[in-house]
C-alpha positions as a Python dict, from the first residue, in 0.01 Angstrom:
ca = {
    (1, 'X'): (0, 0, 0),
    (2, 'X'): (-284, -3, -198),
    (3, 'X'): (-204, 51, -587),
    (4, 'X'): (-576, -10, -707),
    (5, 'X'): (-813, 319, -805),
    (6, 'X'): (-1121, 312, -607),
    (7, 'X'): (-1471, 178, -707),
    (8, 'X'): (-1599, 523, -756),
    (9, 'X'): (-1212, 630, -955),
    (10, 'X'): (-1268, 353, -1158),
    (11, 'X'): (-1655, 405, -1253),
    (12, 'X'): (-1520, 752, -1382),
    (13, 'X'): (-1179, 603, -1574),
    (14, 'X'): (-1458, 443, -1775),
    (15, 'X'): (-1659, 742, -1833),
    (16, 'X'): (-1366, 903, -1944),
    (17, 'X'): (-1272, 635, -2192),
    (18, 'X'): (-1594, 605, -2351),
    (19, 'X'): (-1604, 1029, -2380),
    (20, 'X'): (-1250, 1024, -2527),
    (21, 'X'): (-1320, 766, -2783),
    (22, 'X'): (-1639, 893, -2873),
    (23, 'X'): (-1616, 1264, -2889),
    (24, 'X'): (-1189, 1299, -2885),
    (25, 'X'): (-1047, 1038, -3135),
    (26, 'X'): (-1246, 1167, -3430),
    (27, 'X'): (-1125, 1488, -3428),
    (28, 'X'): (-706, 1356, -3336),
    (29, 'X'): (-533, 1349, -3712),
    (30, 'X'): (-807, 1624, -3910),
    (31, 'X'): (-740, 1870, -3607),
    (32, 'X'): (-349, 1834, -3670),
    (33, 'X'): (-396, 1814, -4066),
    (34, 'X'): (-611, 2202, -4026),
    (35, 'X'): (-392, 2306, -3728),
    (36, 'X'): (-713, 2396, -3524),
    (37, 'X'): (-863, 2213, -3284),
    (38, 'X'): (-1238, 2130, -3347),
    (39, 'X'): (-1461, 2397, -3128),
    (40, 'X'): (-1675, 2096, -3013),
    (41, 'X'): (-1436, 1985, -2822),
    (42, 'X'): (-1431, 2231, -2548),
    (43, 'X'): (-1826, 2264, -2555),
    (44, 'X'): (-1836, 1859, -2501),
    (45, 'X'): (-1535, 1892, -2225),
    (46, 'X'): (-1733, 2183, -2033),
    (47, 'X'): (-2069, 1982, -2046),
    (48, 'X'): (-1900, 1706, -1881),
    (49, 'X'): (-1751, 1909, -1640),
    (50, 'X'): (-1379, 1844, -1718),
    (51, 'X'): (-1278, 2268, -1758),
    (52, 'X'): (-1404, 2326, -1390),
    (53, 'X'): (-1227, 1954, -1210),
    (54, 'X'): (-1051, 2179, -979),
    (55, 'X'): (-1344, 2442, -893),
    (56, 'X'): (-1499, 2394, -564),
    (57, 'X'): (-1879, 2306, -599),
    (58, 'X'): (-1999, 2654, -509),
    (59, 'X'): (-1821, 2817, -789),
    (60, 'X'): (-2004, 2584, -1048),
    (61, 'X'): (-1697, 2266, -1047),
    (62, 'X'): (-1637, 1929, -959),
    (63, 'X'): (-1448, 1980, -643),
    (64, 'X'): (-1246, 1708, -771),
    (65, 'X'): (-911, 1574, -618),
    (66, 'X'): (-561, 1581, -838),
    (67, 'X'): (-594, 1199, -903),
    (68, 'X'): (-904, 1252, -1026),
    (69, 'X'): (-731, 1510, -1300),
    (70, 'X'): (-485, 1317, -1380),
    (71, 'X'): (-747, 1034, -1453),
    (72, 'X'): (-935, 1219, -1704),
    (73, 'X'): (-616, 1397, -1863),
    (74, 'X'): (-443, 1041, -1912),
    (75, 'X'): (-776, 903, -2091),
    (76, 'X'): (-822, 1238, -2302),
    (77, 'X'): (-444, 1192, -2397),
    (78, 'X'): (-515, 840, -2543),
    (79, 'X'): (-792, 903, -2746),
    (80, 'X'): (-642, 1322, -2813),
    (81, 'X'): (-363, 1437, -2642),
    (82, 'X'): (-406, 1811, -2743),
    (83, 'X'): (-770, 1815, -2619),
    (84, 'X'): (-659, 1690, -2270),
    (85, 'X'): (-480, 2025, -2274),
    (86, 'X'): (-759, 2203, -2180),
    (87, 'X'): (-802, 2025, -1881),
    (88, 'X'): (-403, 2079, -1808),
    (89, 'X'): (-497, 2446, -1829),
    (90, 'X'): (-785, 2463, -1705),
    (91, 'X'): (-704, 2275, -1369),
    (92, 'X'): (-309, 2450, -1350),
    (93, 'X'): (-464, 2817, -1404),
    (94, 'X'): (-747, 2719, -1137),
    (95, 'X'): (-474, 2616, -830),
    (96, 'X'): (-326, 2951, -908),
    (97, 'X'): (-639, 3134, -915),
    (98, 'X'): (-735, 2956, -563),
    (99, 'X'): (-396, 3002, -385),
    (100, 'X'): (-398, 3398, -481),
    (101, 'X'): (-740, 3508, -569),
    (102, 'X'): (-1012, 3726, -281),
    (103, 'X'): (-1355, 3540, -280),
    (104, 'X'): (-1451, 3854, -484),
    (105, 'X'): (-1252, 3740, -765),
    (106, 'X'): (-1319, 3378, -702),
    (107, 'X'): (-1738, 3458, -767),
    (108, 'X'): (-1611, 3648, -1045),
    (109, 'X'): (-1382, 3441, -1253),
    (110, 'X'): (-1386, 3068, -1157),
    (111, 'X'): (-1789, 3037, -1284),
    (112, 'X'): (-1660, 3117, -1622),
    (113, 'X'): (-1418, 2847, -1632),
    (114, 'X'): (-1656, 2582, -1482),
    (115, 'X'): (-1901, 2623, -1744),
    (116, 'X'): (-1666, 2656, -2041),
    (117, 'X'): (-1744, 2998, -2153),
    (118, 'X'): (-1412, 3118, -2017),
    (119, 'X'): (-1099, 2936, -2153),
    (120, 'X'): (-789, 3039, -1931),
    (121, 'X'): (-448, 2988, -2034),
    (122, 'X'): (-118, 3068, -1847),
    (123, 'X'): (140, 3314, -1980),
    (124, 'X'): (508, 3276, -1837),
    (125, 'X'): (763, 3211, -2086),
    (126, 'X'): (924, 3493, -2254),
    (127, 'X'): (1188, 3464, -2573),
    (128, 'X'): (1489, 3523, -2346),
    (129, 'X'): (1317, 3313, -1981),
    (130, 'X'): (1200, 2995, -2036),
    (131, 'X'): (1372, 2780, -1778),
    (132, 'X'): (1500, 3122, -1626),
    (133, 'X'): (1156, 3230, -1539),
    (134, 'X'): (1266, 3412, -1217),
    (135, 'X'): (1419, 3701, -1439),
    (136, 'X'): (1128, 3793, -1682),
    (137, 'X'): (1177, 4087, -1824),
    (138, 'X'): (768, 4167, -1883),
    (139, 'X'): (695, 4504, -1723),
    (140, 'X'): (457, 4596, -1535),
    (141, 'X'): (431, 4992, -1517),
    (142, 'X'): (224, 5128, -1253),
    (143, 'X'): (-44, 5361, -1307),
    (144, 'X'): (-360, 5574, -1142),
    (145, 'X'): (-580, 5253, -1184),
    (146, 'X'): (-292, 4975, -1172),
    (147, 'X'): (-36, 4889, -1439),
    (148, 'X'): (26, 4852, -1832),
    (149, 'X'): (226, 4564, -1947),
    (150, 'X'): (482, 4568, -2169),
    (151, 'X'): (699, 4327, -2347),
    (152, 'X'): (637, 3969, -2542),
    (153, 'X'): (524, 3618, -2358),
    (154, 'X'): (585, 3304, -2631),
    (155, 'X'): (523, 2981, -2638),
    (156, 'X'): (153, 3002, -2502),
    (157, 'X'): (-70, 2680, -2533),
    (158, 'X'): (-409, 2734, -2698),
    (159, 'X'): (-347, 3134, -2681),
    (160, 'X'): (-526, 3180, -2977),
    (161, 'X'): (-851, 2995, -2827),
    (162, 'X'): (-841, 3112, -2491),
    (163, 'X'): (-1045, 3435, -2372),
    (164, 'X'): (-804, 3496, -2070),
    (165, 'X'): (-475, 3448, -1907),
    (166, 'X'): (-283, 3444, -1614),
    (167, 'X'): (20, 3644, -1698),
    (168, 'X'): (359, 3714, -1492),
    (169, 'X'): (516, 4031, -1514),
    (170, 'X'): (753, 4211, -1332),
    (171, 'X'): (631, 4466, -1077),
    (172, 'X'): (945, 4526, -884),
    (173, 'X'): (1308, 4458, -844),
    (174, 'X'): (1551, 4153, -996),
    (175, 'X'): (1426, 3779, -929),
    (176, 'X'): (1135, 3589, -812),
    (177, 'X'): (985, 3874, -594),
    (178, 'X'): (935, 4118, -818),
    (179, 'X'): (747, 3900, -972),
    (180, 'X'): (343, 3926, -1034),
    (181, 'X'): (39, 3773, -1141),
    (182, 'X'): (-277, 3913, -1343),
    (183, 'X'): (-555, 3760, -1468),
    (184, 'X'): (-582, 3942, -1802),
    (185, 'X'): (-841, 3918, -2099),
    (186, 'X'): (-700, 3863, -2407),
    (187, 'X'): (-931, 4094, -2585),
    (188, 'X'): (-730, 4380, -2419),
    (189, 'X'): (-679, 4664, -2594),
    (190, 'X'): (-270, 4732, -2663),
    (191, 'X'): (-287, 4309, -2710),
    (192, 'X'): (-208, 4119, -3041),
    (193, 'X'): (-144, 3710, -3110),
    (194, 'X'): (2, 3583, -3314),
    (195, 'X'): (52, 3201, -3433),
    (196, 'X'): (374, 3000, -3444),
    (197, 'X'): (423, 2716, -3644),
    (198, 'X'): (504, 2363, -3542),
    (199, 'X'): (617, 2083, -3562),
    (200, 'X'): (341, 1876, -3331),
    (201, 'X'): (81, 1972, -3121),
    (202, 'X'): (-89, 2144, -3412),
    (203, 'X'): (-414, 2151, -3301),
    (204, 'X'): (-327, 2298, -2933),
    (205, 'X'): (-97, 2554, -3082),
    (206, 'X'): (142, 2779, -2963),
    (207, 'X'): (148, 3120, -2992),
    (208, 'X'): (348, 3513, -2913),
    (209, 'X'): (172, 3788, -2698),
    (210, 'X'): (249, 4096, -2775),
    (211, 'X'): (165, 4338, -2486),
    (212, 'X'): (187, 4749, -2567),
    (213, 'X'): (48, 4925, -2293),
    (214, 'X'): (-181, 4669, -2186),
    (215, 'X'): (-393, 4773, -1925),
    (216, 'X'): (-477, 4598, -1612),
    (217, 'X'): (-646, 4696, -1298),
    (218, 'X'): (-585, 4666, -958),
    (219, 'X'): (-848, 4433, -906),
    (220, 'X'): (-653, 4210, -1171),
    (221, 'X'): (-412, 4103, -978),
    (222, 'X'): (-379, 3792, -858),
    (223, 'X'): (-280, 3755, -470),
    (224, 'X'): (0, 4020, -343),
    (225, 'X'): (258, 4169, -555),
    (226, 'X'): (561, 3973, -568),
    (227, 'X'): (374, 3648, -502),
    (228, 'X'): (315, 3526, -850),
    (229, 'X'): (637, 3336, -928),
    (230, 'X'): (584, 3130, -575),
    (231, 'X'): (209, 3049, -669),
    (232, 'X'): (271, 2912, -1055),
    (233, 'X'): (561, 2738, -916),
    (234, 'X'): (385, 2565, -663),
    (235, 'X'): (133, 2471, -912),
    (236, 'X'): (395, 2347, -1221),
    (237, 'X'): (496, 2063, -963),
    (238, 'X'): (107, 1915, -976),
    (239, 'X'): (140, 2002, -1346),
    (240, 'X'): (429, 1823, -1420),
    (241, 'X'): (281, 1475, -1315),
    (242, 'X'): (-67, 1558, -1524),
    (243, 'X'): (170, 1630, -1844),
    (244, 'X'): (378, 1324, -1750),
    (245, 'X'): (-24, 1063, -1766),
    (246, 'X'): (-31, 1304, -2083),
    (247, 'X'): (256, 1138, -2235),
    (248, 'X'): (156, 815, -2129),
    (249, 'X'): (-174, 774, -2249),
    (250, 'X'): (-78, 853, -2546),
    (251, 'X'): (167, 617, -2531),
    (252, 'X'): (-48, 322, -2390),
    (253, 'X'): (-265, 389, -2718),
    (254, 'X'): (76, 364, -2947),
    (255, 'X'): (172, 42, -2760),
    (256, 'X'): (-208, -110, -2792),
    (257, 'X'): (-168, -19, -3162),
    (258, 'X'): (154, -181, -3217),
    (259, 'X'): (46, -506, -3016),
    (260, 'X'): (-286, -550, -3200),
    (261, 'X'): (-72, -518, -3516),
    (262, 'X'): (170, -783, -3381),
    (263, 'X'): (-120, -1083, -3387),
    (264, 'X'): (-246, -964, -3679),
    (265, 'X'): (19, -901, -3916),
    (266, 'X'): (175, -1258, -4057),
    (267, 'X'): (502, -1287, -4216),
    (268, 'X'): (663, -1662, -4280),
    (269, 'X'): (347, -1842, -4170),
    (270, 'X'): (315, -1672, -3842),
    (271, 'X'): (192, -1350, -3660),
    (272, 'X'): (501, -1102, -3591),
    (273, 'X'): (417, -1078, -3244),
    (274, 'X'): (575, -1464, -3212),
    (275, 'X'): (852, -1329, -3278),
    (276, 'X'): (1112, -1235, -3005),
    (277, 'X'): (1243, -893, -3174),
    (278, 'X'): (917, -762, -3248),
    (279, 'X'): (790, -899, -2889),
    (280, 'X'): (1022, -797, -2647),
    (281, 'X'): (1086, -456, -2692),
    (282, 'X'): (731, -427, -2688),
    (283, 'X'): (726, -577, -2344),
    (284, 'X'): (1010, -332, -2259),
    (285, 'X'): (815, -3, -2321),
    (286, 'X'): (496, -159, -2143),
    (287, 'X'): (666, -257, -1850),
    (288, 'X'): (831, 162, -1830),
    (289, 'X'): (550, 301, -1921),
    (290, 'X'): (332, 85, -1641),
    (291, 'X'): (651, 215, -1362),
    (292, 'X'): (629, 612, -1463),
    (293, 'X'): (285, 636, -1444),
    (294, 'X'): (261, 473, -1045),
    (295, 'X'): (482, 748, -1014),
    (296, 'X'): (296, 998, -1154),
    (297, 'X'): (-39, 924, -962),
    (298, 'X'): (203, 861, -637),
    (299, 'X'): (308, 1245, -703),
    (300, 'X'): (-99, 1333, -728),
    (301, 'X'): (-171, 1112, -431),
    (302, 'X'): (42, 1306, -259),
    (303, 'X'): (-35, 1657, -329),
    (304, 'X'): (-400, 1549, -229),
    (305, 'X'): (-237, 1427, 130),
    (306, 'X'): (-67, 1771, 125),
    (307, 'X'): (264, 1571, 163),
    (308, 'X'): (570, 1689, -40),
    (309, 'X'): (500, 1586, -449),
    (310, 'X'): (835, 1781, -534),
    (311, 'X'): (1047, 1502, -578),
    (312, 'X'): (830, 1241, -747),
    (313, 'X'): (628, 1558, -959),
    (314, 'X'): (993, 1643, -1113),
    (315, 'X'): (1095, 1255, -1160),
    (316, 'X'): (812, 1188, -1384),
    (317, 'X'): (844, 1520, -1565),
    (318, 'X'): (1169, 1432, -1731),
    (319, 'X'): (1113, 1014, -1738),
    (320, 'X'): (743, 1001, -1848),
    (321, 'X'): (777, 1221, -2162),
    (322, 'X'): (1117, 1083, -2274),
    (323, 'X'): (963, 661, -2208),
    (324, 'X'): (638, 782, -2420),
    (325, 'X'): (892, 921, -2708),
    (326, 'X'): (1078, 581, -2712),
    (327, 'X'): (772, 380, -2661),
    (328, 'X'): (545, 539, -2953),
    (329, 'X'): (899, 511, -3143),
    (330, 'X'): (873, 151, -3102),
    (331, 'X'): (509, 121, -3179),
    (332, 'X'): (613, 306, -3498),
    (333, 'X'): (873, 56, -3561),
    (334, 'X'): (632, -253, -3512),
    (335, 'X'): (387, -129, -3852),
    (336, 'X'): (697, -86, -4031),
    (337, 'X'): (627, 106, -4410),
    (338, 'X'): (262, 123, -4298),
    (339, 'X'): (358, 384, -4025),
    (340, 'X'): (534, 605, -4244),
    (341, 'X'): (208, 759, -4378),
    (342, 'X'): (-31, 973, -4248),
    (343, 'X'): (-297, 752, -4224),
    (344, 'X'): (-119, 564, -3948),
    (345, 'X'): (-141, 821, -3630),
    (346, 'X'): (214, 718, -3480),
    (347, 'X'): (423, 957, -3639),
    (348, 'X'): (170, 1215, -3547),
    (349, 'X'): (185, 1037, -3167),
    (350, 'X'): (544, 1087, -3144),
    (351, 'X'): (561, 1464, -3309),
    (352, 'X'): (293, 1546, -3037),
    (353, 'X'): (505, 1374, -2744),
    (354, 'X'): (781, 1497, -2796),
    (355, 'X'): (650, 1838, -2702),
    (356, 'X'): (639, 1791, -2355),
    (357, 'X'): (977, 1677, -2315),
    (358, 'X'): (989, 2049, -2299),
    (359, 'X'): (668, 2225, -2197),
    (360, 'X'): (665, 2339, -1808),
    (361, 'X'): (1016, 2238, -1744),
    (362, 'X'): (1309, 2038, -1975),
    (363, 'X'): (1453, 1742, -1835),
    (364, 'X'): (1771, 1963, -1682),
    (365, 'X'): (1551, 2148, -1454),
    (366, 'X'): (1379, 1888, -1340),
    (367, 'X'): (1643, 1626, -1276),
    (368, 'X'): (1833, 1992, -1135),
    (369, 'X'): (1534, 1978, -864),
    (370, 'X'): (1552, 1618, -773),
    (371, 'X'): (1908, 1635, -742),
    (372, 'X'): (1891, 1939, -509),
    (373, 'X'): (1593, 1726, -281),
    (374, 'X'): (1808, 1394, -308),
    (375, 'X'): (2233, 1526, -226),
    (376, 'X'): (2057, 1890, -50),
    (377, 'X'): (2108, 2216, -236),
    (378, 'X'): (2477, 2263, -104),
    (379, 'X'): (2586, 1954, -274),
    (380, 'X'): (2429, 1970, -583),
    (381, 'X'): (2394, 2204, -860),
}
């Protein structure tokens, strides 16, 4: 097997780099110190194309494969981890929007998103269905011209940025099939936002929807009713191994941080880094964090074969963020006092990780899928 990117993969890895460090890493600690995130940012990331990866050429995109996603979201994530969630968004809400959406809607919506002026984010998780997602409670009332929503989403990435959203709602009965989709503006009348505060990921932000007789058309709705908890399920297992390179690169950064620090930092007449306690656990980290993410780009590699990415997608979403936790941990640990101020970004590294040990999916659902692909559903649980 080959394990090596491409000539062409690797041409854009170092586009991506020299982007992130140049127009990302500047804005990492003042974006979390003002909890917003810099509006350049998305303007730079739609001039380069990254908000429309996903989009076929004709609709204004990149056409660009999942590998090439989770290239560009694990070299945003070292230089910025909350920037690279806009292309996380960006590319999750576009898989759903192809899997569902008429060509109509296609030439009407995916445009926006390729050329930045539309910023989609998804809307699933409710105060009472997080993991439980099957049984939102989010209604969907039906009406002349289609329905009005009604109920609360929270927990939604970049809400307060973003000028639409996919949102799930129930249009029928109990469970996953009475479950839709709509692709709803988040000017809507009946719609207010509000802002929750956080312990990392400051400059992404979460946020509440409150819908109150929301309206939304027919011509809203994405694919059939009833299909929308199959499509955003589908597209949580590609997302799973973009947040898991997430994770990483910001962990690879941590661990160049902390081994940089380790030649240059003397105590007793010699650097730290010649000594074994400071060395080897370094060593440890780099060698986990070097095994997760071959999985992660075997899951992407695979969902661009259209093989099965289940298994591998759900591995790396409970492993990768939990290894970048206890690697940036151990960065911390190698600076010592000097991390424990905010001038040192580790501490604001590790708040920031340790997000997505629970965004899209904790560790119990995810090792609850594997388990159910490895023993088969009637042996596990």
């Amino acid at each position: 097997m080959d394990y090596g990117l491409s000539e062409e993969q690797q041409l854009f890895r170092d586009e991506m780099r020299k982007f992130a460090e140049q127009s990302l890493a500047p804005h990492y600690q003042e974006d979390d110190r003002t909890g917003e995130m810099s509006p350049s940012i998305r303007r730079e990331c739609a001039a380069m194309g990254l908000l429309g990866l996903r989009i076929p050429d004709e609709y204004g995109g990149q056409d660009a494969d999942a590998v090439a996603v989770g290239i560009a979201a694990e070299e945003m994530a070292r230089a910025n981890i909350n920037a690279a969630y806009l292309v996380l968004s960006t590319a999750l809400v576009t898989d759903i929007l192809l899997a569902g959406c008429t060509v109509e809607q296609r030439e009407r919506w995916l445009p926006g998103i390729a050329d930045g002026s539309v910023y989609p984010t998804l809307a699933l998780t409710e105060p009472g269905h997080g993991s439980d997602a099957a049984n939102i409670e989010l209604a969907a009332r039906p009406t002349e011209d289609g329905w009005t929503l009604h109920g609360e989403k929270t927990s939604i990435s970049l809400a307060h940025l973003a000028d639409r959203a996919v949102v799930f709602a129930r249009t029928g009965g109990p469970g996953a099939r009475g479950v839709s989709a709509f692709y709803v503006g988040l000017d809507a009348p009946g719609l207010s936002i509000v802002r929750l505060r956080d312990v990392g990921n400051r400059a992404a932000g979460r946020c509440s929807l409150f819908f109150d007789g929301v309206p939304v058309r027919r011509d809203e709705l994405v694919g059939t009713e009833g299909a929308g908890f199959v499509s955003v399920m589908q597209g949580f297992e590609y997302s799973r191994a973009i947040i898991g390179l997430m994770t990483l690169g910001t962990a690879a950064a941590a661990l160049d941080d902390a081994m940089e620090y380790a030649r240059t930092r003397e105590t007793f007449g010699a650097p730290i880094g010649t000594r074994q306690g400071v060395a080897f656990p370094l060593v440890e980290y780099a060698t986990y964090v070097a095994g997760a993410r071959h999985l992660c780009y075997e899951a992407l590699w695979r969902k661009d074969r259209g093989l099965d990415h289940t298994e591998a997608a759900n591995m790396v979403k409970w492993w990768a963020p939990k290894i970048a936790v206890e690697a940036i941990h151990q960065a911390l640990l190698t600076f010592g006092h000097g991390a424990w101020s905010d001038d040192n970004p580790q501490s604001q590294r590790l708040r920031d990780a340790m997000g997505f040990e629970i965004a899209d999916g904790t560790a119990q659902i995810a090792k609850l899928v594997v388990a159910r692909h490895l023993l088969g559903r009637p042996y596990a649980p």
